[in-house]
N, C-alpha and C positions, 0 to 999 in steps of 0.2 A: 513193695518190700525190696531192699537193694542188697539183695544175696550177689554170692559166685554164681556167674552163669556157666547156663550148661550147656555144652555147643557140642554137634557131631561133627567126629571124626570126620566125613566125608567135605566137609569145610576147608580142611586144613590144606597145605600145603608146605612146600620145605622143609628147613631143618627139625621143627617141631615134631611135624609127620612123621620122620621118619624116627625119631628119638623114639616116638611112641608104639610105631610096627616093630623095631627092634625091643620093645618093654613087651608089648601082647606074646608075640614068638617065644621068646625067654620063658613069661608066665606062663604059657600051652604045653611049654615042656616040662615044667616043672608040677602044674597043678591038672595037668589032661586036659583043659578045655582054656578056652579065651576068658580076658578079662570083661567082665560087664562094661566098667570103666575106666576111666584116667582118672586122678587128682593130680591136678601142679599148681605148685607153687615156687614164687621167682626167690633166687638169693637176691638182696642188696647193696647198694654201695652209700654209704654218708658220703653227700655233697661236705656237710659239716654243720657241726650240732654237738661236738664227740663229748660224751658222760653227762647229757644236761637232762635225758627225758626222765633220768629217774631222781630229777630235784624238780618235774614240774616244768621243765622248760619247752618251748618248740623245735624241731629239729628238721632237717633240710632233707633225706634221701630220696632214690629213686632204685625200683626194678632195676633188674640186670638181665640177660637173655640165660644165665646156666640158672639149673631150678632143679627142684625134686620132684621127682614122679614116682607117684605110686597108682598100680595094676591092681584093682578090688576085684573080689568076687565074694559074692553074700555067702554066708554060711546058714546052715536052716538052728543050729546050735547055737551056745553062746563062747565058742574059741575065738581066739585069735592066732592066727598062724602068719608069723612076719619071717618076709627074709629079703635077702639084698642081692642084685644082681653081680655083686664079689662076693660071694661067698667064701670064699678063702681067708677076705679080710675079714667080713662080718658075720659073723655065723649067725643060724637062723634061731629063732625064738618063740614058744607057744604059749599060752598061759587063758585061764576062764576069764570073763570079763570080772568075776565076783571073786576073783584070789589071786589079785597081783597086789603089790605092794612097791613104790619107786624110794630106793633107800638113797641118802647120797654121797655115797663110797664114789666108786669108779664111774663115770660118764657115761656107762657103755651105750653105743648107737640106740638098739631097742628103747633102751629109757626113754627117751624124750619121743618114740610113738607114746607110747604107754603115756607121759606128760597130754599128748594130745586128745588121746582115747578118756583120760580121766576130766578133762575140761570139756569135754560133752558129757559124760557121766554125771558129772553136778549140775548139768543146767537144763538136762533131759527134759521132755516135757511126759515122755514116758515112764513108766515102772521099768528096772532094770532088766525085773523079770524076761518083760515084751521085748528087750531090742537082743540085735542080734549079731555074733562075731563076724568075721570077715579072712579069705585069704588074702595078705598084703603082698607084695612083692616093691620094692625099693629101687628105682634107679637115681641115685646123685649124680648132681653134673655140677654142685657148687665143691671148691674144693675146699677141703675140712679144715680146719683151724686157722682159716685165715682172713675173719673181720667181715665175710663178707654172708653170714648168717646163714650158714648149711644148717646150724642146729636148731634154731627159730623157724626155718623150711622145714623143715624135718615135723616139728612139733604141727606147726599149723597144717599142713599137706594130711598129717593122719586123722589131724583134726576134722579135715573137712572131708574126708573119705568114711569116716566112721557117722558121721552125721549124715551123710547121702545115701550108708547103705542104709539107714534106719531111716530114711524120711523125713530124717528133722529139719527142721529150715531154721537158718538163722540168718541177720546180717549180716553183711561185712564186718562193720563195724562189733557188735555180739562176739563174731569169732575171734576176732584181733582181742579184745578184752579175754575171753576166757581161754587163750591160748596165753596171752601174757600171762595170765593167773597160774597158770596150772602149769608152763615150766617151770616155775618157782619151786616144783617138789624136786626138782635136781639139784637145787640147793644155789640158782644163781639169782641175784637178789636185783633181774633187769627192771625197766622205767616202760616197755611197749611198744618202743620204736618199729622194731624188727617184726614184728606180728603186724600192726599196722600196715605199713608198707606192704608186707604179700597179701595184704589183703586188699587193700586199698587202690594200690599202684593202677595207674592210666599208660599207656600207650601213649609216646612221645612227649610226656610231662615228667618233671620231678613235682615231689609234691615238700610242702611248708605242713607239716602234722604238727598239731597242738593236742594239748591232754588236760580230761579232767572239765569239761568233756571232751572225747575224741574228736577231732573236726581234720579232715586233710583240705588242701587246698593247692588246685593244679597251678603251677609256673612253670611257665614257657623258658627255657634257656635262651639265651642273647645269640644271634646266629652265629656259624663258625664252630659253635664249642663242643669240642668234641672232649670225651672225661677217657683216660688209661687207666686202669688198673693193674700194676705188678709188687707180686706175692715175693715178699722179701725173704721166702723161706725159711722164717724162722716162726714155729708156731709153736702154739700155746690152746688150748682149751681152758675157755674160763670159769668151768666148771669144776676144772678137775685144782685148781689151785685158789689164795683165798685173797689175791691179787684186785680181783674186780669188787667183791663183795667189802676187803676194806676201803674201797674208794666210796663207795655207796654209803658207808655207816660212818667215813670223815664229813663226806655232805648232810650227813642226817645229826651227826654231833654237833657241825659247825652251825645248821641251822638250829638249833636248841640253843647253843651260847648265845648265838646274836639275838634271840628273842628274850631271853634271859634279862641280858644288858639293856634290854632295851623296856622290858617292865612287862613281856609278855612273857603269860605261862607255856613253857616250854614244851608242856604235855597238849596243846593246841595246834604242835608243828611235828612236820616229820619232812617236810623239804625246803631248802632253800626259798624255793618259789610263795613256801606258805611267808615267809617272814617278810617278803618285798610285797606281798600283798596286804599284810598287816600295817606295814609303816609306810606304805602308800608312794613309794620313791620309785624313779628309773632304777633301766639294769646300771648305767654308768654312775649314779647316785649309791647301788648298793656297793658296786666295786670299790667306792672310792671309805662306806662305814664297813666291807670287810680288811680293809688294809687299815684302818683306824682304830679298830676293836679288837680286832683278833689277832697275836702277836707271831711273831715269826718262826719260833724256836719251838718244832714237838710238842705236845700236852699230853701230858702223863694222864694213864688213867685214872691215878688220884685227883690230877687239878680239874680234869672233866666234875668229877664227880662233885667234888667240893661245889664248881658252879654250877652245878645243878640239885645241889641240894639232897645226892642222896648217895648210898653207900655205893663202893666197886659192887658188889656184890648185884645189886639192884639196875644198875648199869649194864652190867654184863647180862642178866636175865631182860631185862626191860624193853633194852633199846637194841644191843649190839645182835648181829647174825652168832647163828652157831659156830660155822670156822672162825670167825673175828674175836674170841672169846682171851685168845691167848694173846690177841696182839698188845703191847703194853705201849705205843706211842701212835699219835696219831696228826698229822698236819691238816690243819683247820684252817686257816689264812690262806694257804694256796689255791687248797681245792677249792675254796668261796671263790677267791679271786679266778679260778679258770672259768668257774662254770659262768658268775656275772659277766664277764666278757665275752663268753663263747656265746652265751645266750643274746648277747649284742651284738656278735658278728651273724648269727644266722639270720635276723631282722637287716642289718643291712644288706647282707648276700641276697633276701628278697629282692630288696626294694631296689640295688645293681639290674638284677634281672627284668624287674619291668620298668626301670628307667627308661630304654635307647639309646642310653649313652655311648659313644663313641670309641668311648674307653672301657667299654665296661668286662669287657675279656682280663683285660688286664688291672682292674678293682677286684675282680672278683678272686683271681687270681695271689693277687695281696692278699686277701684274707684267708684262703687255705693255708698260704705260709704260716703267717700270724697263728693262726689256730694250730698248725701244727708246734711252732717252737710251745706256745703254750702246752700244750699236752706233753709234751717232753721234758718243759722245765718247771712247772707248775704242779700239772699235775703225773708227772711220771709214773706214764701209760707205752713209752715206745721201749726201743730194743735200739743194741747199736747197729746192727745189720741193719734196720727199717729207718735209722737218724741217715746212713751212709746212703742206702738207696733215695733217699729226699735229697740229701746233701749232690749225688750227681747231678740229682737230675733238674737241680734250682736253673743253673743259664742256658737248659734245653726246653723248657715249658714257661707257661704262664705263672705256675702254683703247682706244689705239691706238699699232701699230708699225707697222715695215717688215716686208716680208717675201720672204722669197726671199736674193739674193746680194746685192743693195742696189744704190747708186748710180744710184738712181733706180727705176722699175719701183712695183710697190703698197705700201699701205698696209692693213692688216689692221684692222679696230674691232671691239672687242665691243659689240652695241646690248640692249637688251633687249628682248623678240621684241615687244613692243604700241607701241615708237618707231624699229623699222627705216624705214618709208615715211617720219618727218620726218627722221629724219637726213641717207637720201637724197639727200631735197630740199632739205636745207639744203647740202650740199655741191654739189649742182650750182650753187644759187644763189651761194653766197659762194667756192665754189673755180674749178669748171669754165666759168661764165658769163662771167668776163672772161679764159681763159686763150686765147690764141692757137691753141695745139696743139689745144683743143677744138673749134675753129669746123669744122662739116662732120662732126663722129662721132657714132655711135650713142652717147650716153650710157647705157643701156641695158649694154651690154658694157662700158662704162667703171668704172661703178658699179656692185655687184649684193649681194644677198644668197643669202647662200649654204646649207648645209646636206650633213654628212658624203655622199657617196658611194661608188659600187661602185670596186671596180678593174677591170682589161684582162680582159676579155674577147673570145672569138670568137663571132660573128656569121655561123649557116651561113642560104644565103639558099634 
């Protein structure tokens, strides 16, 4: 059974190690005794794949080294008692396993435990009655609204701390599924990626994840490449706005019309992906019937409706999310056209990586740009702080995009591993030195270079 492993403490060494005496210490002060355990789990970076997993497409990421860690200790009750190693920021939270409720007003941090606590509640194999609450304690080390999936750590990290302290066992895969399921009570309408990945992730791979069913598949990066990530300081939680969820329900309209047109029943489809499996054609064959079918100019929610044969009204309850209710225009041509190309570039980004080609730093390189203008002009997902930090940094790297859900949040570069320290320094100098938002931060966590990581593991102390 290919669960999170469980490895002792006395294993470890370095920076991990000590992440985690500094989380035990914390917890002993707080709850009078040590934690039983660790759970962590990694944030992520998109290689590139950006807005495809939830039309059904495959997408590229890999682990990162900052993560969530949570400090368990069983309760013989059924509470939960959560709190966070900021307290100042995050205040703490208690609630019965049998009387909480995730409404989706405000994001606040707790939510997406509770999101994760509730995705082992449904798949229990036990009565509710039998299991049993837990003291949590929180330490983040992903930083928060910036693409690189603090919230989806969040959600899976409680997930599998709640599941440990009751016994249950599940897969990797199991969790990634019911962890994707069940933040969805937050109200964001993701595809799976971000759960996968912490679940999934291998040590010195990125991985090619496909969905439906889940499959990841380790790829070796091309030697030299080393990946930057810096946080363009402009953030967004895409939870708390209806920015992500209308890009999800243009893919899920656009995929209706073209099945429509095409003589398939529309209520057959709910992603992109289902219509190119219907009509049997490449991604560059669908790219080439969504710039042919679907017109340029906005479609009202009347013309939606008309070509689908049924009232606004029906539309609105049917198909669209609950914040997306008001939206009244929706582009259908773009978002087809980014996703069928982005879903093109991730298949070649593979197949660069295990070529040995020569060049392939600088292929791969190409297509992060590529994908980045696409998401900026296709499907407008950036910010102009996060267009500006790409735009310096184009004749100092290979490639650079966005990464994550956009609209501020990081930038992904590929450097090559002997000019990672100038690049750095060149963007502290010419991005982060006159920015306002930078005065007072660790540059350090702002900027970093990175290298594949483990997934979620437990941590018995």
């Amino acid at each position: 059974m290919d669960t999170p492993p469980v490895v002792s403490l006395a294993s470890l060494e370095g920076l991990l190690k000590e992440k985690i005496n500094l989380l035990s210490n914390d917890f002993e002060k707080k709850h009078g005794s040590l934690p039983q355990f660790i759970a962590r789990v990694p944030g992520r970076v998109n290689l590139i794949g950006e807005h495809i997993d939830y039309c059904g497409y495959a997408v590229f990421p890999m682990a990162i080294e900052q993560d969530i860690l949570i400090a368990v200790q069983t309760r013989e009750d059924q509470q939960l008692e959560l709190s966070n190693l900021i307290p100042n920021i995050y205040e703490d939270y208690s609630c019965e396993l049998d009387k909480f409720e995730i409404d989706k007003g405000v994001p606040q941090w707790f939510k997406y435990c509770l999101c994760g606590v509730k995705g082992i509640l449904e798949n229990s194999s036990k009565a509710k009655s039998e299991l049993r609450g837990m003291n949590a304690r929180i330490y983040g080390l992903i930083p928060p609204s910036a693409g690189l999936s603090s919230s989806s750590a969040l959600v899976c990290a409680t997930a599998l701390a709640f599941a440990h302290v009751n016994k249950l066992q599940f897969t990797k895969q199991q969790l990634a599924d019911y962890c994707a399921r069940s933040e969805r009570y937050i109200g964001t309408e993701g595809g799976g990626m971000d759960q996968a990945i912490a679940m999934l992730a291998t040590q010195g791979t990125a991985k090619l994840i496909e969905f439906n069913p889940l499959r990841a598949h380790d790829t070796k990066l091309p030697p030299g490449a080393v990946f930057v990530i810096a946080h363009s300081l402009a953030e967004i939680n895409k939870a708390a706005s209806s920015h992500f969820n209308c890009r999800v329900m243009e893919c899920r309209l656009a995929a209706k019309v073209l099945a429509k047109l095409h003589g398939i029943n529309p209520d057959s489809v709910t992603r992109l992906a289902d219509v190119q499996f219907s009509l049997n054609k490449t991604l560059p064959e669908m790219a080439s019937i969504a710039g042919l079918y679907l017109h340029d100019d906005p479609y009202s929610k009347e013309e939606v409706s008309k070509l689908l044969d049924m009232t606004e009204s029906q539309l609105e309850n049917k198909i669209l999310s609950e914040n997306t209710r008001d939206i009244g225009f929706f582009k259908l041509r773009q978002r087809a056209l980014h996703v069928f190309q982005e879903a093109n570039r991730v298949w070649q980004f593979r197949d660069i990586c295990n070529s040995g080609s020569t060049t392939a730093l600088q292929d791969l390189g190409r297509l992060m740009s590529d994908s980045h203008h696409s998401c900026r002009d296709l499907y407008e997902c950036s910010h102009p702080q996060l267009d500006h930090l790409v735009e310096i940094s184009r004749n100092h790297c290979l490639g650079a995009r966005l990464t994550g859900a956009g609209w501020g949040g990081c930038m992904v570069a590929l450097v090559a591993e002997n000019g990672v320290e100038t690049f750095i320094n060149y963007l502290k100098e010419n991005y982060y030195k006159n920015l306002p938002a930078a005065v007072d931060r660790n540059l350090e966590q702002v900027v970093f270079a990175t290298q594949p990581g483990s997934g979620a593991a437990i941590y018995n102390l």
